[in-house]
N, C-alpha and C positions, 0 to 999 in steps of 0.2 A: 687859316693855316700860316704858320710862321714861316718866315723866307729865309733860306741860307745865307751868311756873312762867311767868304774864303775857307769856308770848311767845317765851319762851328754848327752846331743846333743840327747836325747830320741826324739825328736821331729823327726828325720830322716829319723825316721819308722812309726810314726803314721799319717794318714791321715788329716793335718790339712792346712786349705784354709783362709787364712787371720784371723788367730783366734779364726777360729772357726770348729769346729768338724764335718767331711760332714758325718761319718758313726759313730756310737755305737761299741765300742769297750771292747769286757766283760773281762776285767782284772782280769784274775784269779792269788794265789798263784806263780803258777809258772812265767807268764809273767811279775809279779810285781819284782820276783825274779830277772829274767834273765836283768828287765830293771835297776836295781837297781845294777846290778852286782854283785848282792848274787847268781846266777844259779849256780844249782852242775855240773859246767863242773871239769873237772880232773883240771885244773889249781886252780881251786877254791879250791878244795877238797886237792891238793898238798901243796897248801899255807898254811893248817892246819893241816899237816901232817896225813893225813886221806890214801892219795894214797900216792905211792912210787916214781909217777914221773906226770909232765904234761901234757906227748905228748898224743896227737890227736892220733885219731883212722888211721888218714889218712898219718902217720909218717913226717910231712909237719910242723910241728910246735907245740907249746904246743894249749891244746885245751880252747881257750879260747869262750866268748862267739864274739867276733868278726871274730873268725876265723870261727866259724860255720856258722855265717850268713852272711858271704862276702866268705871266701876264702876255707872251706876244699872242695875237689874235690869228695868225697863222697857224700854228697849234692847237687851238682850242678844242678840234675835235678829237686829235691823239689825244687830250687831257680826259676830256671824257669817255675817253675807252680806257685809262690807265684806272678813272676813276672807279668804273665800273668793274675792273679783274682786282 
């Protein structure tokens, strides 16, 4: 699966079949955020010196939003319930 770059390749994750939309998807605040690559992950919030560092919870990398939804190993199991609905 392809990984999101600050808001691009959004297409990856949402459900779309030759153009067109097969489910309703309620875009709140936060998911506009996270697709936009404005999410308050710590790498975000580091970038503006808000936090003192980037790293993930899961000390594997800084925490981006790509790392949460492909790769920290503390999610692993949400991913496989996201994968299976």
């Amino acid at each position: 699966m392809a990984k999101l770059h600050q808001g691009a390749d959004n297409k990856t994750i949402l459900p779309v079949s030759r153009g067109k939309v097969e489910e309703k998807i309620r875009i709140t605040q936060k998911v506009a955020a996270m697709l936009t690559g404005h999410g308050k992950t710590r790498a975000y919030l580091h970038r503006f010196k808000i936090r003192e560092n980037a790293q993930c919870v899961c000390q594997q990398g800084d925490q981006t939003i790509d790392r949460l939804l492909y790769d920290c190993n503390l999610l692993e199991a949400q991913r496989g319930i996201l994968r299976k609905t």
